[in-house]
Structure formats: structure tokens, C-alpha cells
C-alpha positions in Angstrom: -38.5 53.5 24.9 -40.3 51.0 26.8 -41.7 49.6 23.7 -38.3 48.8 22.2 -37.1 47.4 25.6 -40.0 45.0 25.0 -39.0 44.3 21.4 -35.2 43.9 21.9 -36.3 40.9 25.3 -38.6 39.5 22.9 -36.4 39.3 20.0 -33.3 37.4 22.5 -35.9 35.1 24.3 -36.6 34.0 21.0 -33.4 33.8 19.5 -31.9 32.0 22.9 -34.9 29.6 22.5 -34.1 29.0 19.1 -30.0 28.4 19.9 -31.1 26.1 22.5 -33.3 24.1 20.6 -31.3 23.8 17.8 -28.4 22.4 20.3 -30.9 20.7 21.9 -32.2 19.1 18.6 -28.4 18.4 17.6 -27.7 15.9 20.4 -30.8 14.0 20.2 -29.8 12.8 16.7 -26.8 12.3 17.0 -27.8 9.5 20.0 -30.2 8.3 17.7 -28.4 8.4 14.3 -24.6 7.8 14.6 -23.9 4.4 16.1 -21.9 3.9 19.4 -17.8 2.8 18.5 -17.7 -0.5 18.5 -15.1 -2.9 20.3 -12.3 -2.8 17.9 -9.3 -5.6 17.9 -6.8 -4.7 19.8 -3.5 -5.7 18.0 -1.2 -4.9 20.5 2.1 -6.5 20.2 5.0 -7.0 22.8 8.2 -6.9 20.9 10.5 -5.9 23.5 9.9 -4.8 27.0 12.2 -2.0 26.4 12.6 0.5 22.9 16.5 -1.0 22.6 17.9 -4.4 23.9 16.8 -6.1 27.0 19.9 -5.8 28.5 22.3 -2.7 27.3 24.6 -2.9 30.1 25.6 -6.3 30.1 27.7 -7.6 32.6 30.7 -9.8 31.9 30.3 -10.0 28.7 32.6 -11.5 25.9 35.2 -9.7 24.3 34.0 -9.4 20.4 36.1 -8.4 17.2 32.8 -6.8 15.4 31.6 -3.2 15.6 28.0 -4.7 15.4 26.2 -7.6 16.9 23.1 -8.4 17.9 21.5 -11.7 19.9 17.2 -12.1 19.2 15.1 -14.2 20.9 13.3 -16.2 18.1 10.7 -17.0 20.8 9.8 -13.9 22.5 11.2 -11.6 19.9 13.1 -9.9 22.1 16.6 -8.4 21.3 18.8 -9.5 24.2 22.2 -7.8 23.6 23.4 -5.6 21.1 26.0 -3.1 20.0 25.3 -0.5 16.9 22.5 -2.9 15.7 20.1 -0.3 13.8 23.5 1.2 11.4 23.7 0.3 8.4 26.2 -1.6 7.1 26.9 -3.9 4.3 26.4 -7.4 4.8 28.4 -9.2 1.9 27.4 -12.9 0.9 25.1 -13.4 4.0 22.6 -11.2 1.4 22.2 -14.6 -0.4 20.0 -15.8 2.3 17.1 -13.3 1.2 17.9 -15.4 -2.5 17.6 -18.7 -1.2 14.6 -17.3 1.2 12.3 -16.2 -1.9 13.8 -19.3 -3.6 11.7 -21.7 -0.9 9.0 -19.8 -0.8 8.4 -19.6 -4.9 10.1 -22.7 -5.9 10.6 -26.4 -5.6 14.1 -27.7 -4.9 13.1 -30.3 -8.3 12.6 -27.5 -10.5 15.4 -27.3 -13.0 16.8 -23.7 -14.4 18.9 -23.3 -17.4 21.8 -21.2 -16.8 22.2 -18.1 -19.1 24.6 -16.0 -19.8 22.9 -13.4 -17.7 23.6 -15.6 -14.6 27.2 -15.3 -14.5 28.4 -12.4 -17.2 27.8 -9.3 -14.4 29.4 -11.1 -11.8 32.8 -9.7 -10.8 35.9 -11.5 -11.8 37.3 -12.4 -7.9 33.8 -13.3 -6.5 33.4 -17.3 -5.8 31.7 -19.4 -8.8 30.6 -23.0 -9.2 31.6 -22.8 -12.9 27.9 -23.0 -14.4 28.1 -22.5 -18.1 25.3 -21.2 -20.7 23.0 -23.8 -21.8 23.6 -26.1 -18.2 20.6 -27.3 -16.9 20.8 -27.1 -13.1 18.2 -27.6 -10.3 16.9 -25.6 -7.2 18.6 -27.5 -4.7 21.7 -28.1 -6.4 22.0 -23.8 -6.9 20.4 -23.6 -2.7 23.3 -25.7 -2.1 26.1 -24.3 -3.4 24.7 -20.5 -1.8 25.0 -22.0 1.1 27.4 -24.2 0.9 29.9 -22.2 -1.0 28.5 -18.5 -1.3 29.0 -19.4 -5.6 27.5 -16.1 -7.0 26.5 -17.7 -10.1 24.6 -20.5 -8.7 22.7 -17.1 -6.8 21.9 -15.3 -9.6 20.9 -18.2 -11.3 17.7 -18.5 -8.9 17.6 -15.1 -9.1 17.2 -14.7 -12.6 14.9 -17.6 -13.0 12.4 -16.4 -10.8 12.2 -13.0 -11.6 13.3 -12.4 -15.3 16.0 -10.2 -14.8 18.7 -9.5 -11.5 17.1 -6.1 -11.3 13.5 -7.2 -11.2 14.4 -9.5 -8.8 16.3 -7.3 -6.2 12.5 -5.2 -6.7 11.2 -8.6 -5.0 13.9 -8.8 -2.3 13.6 -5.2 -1.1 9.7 -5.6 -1.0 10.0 -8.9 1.0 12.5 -7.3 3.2 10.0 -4.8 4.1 7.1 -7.4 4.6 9.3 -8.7 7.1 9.5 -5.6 9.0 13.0 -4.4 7.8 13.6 -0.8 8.0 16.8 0.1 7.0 17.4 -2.3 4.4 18.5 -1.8 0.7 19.8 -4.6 -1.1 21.4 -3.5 -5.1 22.2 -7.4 -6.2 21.3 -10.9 -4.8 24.5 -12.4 -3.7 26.1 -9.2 -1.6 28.8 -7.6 -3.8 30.2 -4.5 -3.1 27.7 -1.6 -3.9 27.7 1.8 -1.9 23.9 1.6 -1.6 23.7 -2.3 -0.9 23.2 -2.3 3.0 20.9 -3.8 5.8 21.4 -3.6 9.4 22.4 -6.4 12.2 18.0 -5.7 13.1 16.9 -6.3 9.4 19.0 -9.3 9.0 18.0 -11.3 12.0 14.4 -10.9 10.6 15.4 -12.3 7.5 17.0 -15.3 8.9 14.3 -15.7 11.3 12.2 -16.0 8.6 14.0 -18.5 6.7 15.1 -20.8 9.6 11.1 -21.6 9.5 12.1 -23.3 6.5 13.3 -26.9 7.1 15.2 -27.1 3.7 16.9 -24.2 4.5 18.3 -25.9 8.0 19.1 -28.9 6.8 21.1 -27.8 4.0 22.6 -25.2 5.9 24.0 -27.8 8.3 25.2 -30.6 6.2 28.8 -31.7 5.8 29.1 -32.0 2.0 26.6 -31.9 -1.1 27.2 -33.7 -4.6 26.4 -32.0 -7.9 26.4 -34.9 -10.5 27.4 -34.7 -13.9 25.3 -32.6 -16.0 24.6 -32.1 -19.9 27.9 -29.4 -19.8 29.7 -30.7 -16.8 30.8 -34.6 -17.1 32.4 -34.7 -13.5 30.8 -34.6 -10.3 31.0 -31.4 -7.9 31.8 -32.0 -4.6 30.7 -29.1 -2.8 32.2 -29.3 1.1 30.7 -26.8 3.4 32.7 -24.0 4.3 31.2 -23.0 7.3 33.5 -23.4 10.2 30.4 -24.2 12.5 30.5 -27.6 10.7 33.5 -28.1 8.7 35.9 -27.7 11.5 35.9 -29.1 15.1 37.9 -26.4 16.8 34.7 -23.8 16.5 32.4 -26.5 15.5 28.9 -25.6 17.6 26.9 -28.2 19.1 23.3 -25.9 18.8 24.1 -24.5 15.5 21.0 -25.2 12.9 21.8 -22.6 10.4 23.4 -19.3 8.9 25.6 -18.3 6.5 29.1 -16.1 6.4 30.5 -13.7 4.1 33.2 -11.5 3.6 34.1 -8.3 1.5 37.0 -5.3 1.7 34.1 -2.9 2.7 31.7 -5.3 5.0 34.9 -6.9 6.5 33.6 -10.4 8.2 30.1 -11.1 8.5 28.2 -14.4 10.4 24.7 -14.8 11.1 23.6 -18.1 12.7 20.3 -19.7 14.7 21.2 -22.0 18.0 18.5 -23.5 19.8 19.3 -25.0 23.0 16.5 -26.3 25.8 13.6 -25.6 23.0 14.9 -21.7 22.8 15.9 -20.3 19.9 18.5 -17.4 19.2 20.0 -15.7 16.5 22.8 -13.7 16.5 24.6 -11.4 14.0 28.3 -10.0 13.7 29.1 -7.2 10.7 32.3 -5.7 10.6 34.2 -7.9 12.1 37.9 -7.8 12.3 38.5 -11.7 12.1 37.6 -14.4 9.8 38.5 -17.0 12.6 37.6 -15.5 15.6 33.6 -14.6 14.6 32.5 -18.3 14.9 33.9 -18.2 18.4 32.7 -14.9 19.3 29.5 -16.0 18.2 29.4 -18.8 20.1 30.5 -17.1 23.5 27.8 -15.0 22.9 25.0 -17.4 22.4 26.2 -19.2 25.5 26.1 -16.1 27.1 22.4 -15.6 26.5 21.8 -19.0 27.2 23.1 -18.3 30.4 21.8 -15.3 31.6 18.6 -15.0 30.5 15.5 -16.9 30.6 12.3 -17.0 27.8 9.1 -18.1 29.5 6.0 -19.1 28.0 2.9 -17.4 29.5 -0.4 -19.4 30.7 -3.5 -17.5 30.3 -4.9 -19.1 33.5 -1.8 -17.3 35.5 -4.0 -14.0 35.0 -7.0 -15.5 36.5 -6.7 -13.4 39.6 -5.7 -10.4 38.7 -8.8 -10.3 36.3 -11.3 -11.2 38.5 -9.8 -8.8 41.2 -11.0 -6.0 38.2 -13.9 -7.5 37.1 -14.8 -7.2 40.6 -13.7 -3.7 41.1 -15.8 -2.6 38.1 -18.8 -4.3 38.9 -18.3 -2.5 42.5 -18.1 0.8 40.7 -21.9 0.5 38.3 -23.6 -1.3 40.5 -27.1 0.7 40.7 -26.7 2.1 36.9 -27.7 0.4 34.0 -24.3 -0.7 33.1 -23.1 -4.0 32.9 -19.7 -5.5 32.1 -20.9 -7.1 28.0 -17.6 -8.3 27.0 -14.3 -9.2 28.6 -11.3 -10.4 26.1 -7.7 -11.5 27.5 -4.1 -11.1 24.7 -1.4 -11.8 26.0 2.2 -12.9 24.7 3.2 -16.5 23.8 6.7 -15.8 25.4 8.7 -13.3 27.2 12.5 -12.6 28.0 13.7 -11.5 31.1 17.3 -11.6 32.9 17.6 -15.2 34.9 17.9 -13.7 38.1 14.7 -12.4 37.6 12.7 -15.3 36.4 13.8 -17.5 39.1 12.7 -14.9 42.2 9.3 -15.2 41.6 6.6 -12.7 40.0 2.8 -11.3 40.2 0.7 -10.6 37.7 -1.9 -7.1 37.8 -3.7 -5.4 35.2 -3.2 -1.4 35.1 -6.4 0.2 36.0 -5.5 3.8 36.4 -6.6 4.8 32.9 -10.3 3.1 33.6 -12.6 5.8 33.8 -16.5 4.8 33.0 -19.0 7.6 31.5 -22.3 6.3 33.4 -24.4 8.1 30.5 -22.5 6.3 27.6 -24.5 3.4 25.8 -21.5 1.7 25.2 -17.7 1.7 26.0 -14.4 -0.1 25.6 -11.1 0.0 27.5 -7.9 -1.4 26.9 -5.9 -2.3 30.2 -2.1 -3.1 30.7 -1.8 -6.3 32.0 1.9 -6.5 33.6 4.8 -9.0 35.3 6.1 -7.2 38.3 9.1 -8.9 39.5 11.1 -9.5 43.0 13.4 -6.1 41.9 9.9 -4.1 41.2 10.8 -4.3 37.3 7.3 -4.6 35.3 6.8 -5.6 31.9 3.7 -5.7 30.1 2.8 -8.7 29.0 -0.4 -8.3 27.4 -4.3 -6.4 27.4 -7.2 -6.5 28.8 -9.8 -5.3 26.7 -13.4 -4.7 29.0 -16.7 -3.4 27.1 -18.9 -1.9 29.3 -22.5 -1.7 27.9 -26.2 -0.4 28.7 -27.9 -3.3 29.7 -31.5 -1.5 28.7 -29.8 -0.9 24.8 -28.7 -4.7 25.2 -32.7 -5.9 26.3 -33.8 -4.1 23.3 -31.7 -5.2 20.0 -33.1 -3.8 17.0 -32.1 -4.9 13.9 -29.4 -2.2 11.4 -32.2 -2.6 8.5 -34.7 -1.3 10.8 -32.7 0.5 13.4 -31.3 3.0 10.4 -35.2 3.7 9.5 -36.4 4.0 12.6 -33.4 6.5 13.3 -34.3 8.5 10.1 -38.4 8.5 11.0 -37.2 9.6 14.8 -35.0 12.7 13.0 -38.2 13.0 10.5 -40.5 13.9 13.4 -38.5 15.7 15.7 -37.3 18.1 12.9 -41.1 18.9 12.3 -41.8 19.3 16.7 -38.6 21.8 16.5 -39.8 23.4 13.5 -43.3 23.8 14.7 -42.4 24.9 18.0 -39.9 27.7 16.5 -43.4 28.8 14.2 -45.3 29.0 17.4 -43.0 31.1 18.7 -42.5 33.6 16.1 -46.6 34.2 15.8 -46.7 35.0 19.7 -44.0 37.2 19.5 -45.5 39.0 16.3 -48.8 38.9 17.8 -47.4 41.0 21.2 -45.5 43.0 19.0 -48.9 44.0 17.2 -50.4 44.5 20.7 -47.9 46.4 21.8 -48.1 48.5 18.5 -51.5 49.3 19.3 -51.0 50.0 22.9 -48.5 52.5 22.1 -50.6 54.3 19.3 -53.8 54.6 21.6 -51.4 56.1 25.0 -49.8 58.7 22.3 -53.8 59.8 21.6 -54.9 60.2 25.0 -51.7 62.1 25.8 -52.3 64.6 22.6 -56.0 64.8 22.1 -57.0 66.5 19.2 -58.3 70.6 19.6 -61.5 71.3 18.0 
């Protein structure tokens, strides 16, 4: 009995030993083999202080004739006010700015096209035409023109068509560039806006298509101009005098001061559309209306609204040097909290936003600036760490808006003394594993023969007790 005892505290030393060691083995290579995580770029990206519209209780606000509107800051790309911006809806002819959009960006307003039947013959009968005829040899801006000028469907799919090959290849491009732009809820069926069940886009997805093509100068200025000539062609022996029909510039009584392009449309199912950029004091907005009830009344409604914005809230730019403080205060706190280990603060790397939006009131009461320390929580052992800290606007009403990060890599100044090159770093790791494999291994073998070799003795010692106990009778 005793003797098993014995066998059974040998056999679990040795088996705890050998669990131990194995663990024990385990974390030494991964500290020598696997790399610490290195800093990483931190993309964060303040879109909006809030998941909706800065403001969606409004007060005072303008009366408006559309279901859905929407006013962006260009600048800090902050949605300001809003109503039913993210349902879909269908956005009739001001679709023809995604056209003229790919149009700039893959052609030259000198390039000539030569219209095809293609480029008119699927066009519905009631939609607006220029008149183009098969074999007419048109250019770019004479076609950007009269999309903007005139909404003329086949002066659309004519750069449609030339680009792509085909209307349907080419509404393949818009929906792709759509997305690229970050549109989510937008499906476009044809490039001038028909009617289509499945055609839709949202008040969202459109501002980020105008957005994008307001960076286009062309695009402005011919967006804004009072009249454009088409002169005689090899089909067409008059000229076409193509007078803008936006009501932003054609006619005084909604005529805006800050408008610098947009386009309108109109169908039985979208109802009235408008989407338009102002800039005013070195701001930009943009502002959408779908489904609205008024042909007339959406310039002014659009107008009230952009003054409204104007108004009542303010875009900032932000100064990295306005953070000077509140860094320093956590450098300091950090450098508080290792002093006497062998961490040291290696990196320290300040993102913040170009602009942000807030509500006048607000911008003119003053604000501090902090960075959020509460998730900073330092591993003393760790070679190497990285931390990503809020750095917030907290203004006179205690509202706080992040305005950028922080990002604080906190190495071991030892690991940092002694560099060793990834060549010879990743062979010294594998000679490190080579050799401590073999000092486990042997040590494991040395343990095995003692405990065989105290079994044996214990075999023995056993066998010899049993014969004095019994001795043999002669």
C-alpha cells in the first residue's frame, strides 16, 4: 500500500512538473517569437457629433412643402437639419448630376460624341429633349450644358452612352460611384431620372453626390450661368439657345444671392425635387428637398432654410495648438504614473478634425478642450502598448463633442536601448526556441530516470521487507 502511495506522488509531481513546464515553456516563446502589436493608424473620423442631425428639434423653423429635406455642412460634414432624410425616394432629373459627375471626371468638355440612335430612341415620349438627331456630332459641354441647363434627356444619355458603351453599362458605373462616395441606399435604373420603381436615392446619398461634384469648377460655373449657345451643327443649321431654367437664376423673385450650383427635377411619382450648394462667409451648405408639393415654393423654401442654418449655427475650424494643454496635462499624468518602471512615453500622435458644427449659441459662450483618460490603463510588464484617447469640446451648457484622438505608445525603454534588427531578431528568436526546447526536454528526461530509478529502489525495498517477514522453513 505504501509503495503505490509512493508511485501514485511520484507519478503527479511528475506530471505537475511537466504541465508546468510546458506552460512555462509556452510563454517564454511567445515573448520571444510573436512580435509586440504595433501602433496602428488610427482612422478615426468625425462625421457628425450625433448618429442623426445636429439639431432634430429645431426651433423656429421654416414652414416646408417637402416630406424630405436635408441641410449638410460641406465643411464639417455635419447634417444640420433634416426630416425623413435616410427614405428612399425617387429623385427625378436631379439623377443627371451623377451623369454630368462621371462626365467631368472621365471626359473633357472638347471631346465631341456622335449621337446615336441609342441616345434618344428609349427615352419616353413627354420627357424634355434638345432634339439631337443620329449622325450629330455634339461636344461634352454643349451635352453638360443642356443637363443642366435644361434637364434634355437626350443630351444625358448621350454622355452616358459615349462613355460607357451602353445606358445599362453605364448605370453599372453610376451605382458603383455612388457607393464610393459613401451612398447607402442608392439605386439608380437610367441616367437622367425617369420613372422606374427601383430608381431611388435618398436626401443622405444625394448631398454626397452633389458635394462631390460642386468640387468641380465646370460643374459650378455652368450650373450658374444665365444662357448657353449651341451653334449650328452638321444636322442642326440654327443656333440653340439654351436659357437656364433654374429659378435660382432665371428669375429675381427667388433668385439667391449664395447659390453656386444644383439642379431641379420633377416627376408624377418624385413630385418636386431641388438640390443646391450656398456658400456664404467661406461656409458651404447643401440642402435637399424630395417630395415636394410645389414647383414654386421649393426655391424659397430652400432658401429660408439655408438662411436658417446660416443663422443658427456656426462651423469652426480647429487649431492643433488649442490642445496644447490638455495634452501636456496627460503627458504629465502618464509620466506621473511609470515613473520608476522602465516605461517611457515612445510616441505621441495628435488627429483631430479640420472643422466642426455646433449651434451659435454655443460657439460664441466659450469652450475647453480635454482628452478622455478613463479608458488609459498601462500593463507595467507589457513591452509595448498603444492607446487611443478622446479628445473633446466641452461647452458653456456641458455639451461635449469629440473632436479628435489622441493616440499615446507607451514602450520599454530597455527593448528600445537594444534594437535588433527583423533579419536577425527572427533567427535569434528561432535559436532562443531551439535551445530552450532542448533545456525542457532534457529536464523532463532527467526527471523520468529519477523517478524510474526510486521506483526500482522502492521495488527492491519492498521485495527484501516481504523476505524478512516470511523467511523460508528448512
Amino acid at each position: 500500500m505504501l509503495q503505490k502511495n509512493c508511485i501514485r506522488r511520484i507519478v503527479s509531481v511528475f506530471l505537475a512538473f511537466c504541465l508546468t513546464t510546458s506552460l512555462l515553456s509556452y510563454s517564454i516563446f511567445a515573448d520571444e517569437t510573436e512580435s509586440p502589436p504595433a501602433p496602428t493608424q488610427n482612422e478615426y473620423v468625425l462625421t457628425d457629433p450625433t448618429d442623426g442631425v445636429l439639431d432634430p428639434e429645431p426651433e423656429n423653423l421654416p414652414s416646408v412643402s417637402a416630406s424630405a429635406f436635408l441641410i449638410y455642412d460641406a465643411l464639417s460634414e455635419a447634417m444640420l437639419i433634416g426630416n425623413a432624410y435616410d427614405e428612399v425616394r425617387a429623385p427625378a432629373a436631379i439623377t443627371q448630376i451623377m451623369t454630368i459627375l462621371l462626365s467631368l471626371e472621365e471626359l473633357e468638355l472638347s471631346d465631341t460624341i456622335t449621337i446615336t440612335k441609342e441616345m434618344y430612341e428609349t427615352i419616353p415620349e413627354k420627357n424634355v429633349r434638345i432634339g439631337f438627331t443620329e449622325g450629330e456630332v455634339v461636344t461634352v459641354e454643349q451635352c453638360i450644358n443642356a443637363c443642366l441647363l435644361k434637364s434634355a434627356n437626350d443630351a444625358c444619355m448621350a454622355l452616358a452612352v459615349h462613355i460607357s458603351g451602353s445606358e445599362k453599362e453605364f448605370v453599372k458605373k453610376m451605382n458603383d460611384r455612388a457607393k464610393e462616395l459613401g451612398c447607402k441606399a442608392t439605386n439608380f435604373t437610367n441616367p437622367c431620372g425617369y420613372s422606374d420603381p427601383e430608381h431611388k436615392t435618398t436626401c443622405r446619398d444625394m448631398v454626397l453626390i452633389q458635394k462631390e461634384a460642386l468640387r468641380h469648377p465646370d460643374y459650378r460655373k455652368i450650373a450658374t450661368s444665365a444662357s448657353f449657345t449651341i451653334e449650328p451643327t452638321n444636322k442642326f443649321n440654327d443656333k440653340r439657345i439654351l436659357n437656364n431654367a433654374n429659378r435660382f437664376i432665371s428669375t429675381p423673385s427667388t433668385a439667391y444671392e449664395n447659390y453656386v450650383g444644383g439642379k431641379t427635377g420633377y416627376s408624377e411619382d418624385a413630385g418636386y425635387t431641388i438640390i443646391a450648394g450656398a456658400e456664404k462667409d467661406g461656409r458651404c451648405l447643401i440642402g435637399i428637398l424630395l417630395s415636394a408639393t410645389d414647383a414654386e415654393k421649393r426655391y424659397q423654401d430652400l432658401t429660408d432654410l439655408f438662411e436658417y442654418c446660416f443663422t443658427n449655427y456656426t462651423t469652426t475650424m480647429v487649431e492643433a495648438s488649442e490642445m496644447d494643454g490638455a495634452i501636456n496635462a496627460v503627458v504629465a499624468q502618464i509620466e506621473n504614473a511609470i515613473a520608476g518602471t522602465n516605461l517611457f512615453i515612445q510616441d505621441k500622435k495628435l488627429q483631430i478634425e479640420d472643422y466642426y458644427t455646433v449651434k451659435t449659441y454655443l460657439a460664441n459662450g466659450g469652450y475647453s478642450n480635454s482628452v478622455d483618460v478613463e479608458g488609459l490603463i498601462i500593463d507595467p510588464l507589457s513591452p509595448i502598448q498603444v492607446f487611443e484617447l478622446p479628445v473633446n469640446r466641452r461647452f458653456s451648457n456641458n455639451e461635449m463633442y469629440r473632436i479628435g484622438t489622441l493616440t499615446i505608445t507607451i514602450a520599454d525603454q530597455l527593448l528600445e536601448a537594444t534594437p535588433v534588427p527583423k533579419t536577425e531578431e527572427k533567427s535569434s528568436n528561432s535559436i532562443r526556441t531551439l535551445i530552450l526546447t532542448i533545456l525542457v526536454a532534457s529536464v523532463l528526461i532527467a526527471i523520468l530516470i529519477f523517478a524510474v530509478v526510486l521506483l526500482v529502489k522502492l521495488m527492491k525495498k519492498r521485495t527484501s521487507d516481504k523476505n524478512h517477514r516470511n523467511p523460508t522453513i528448512l
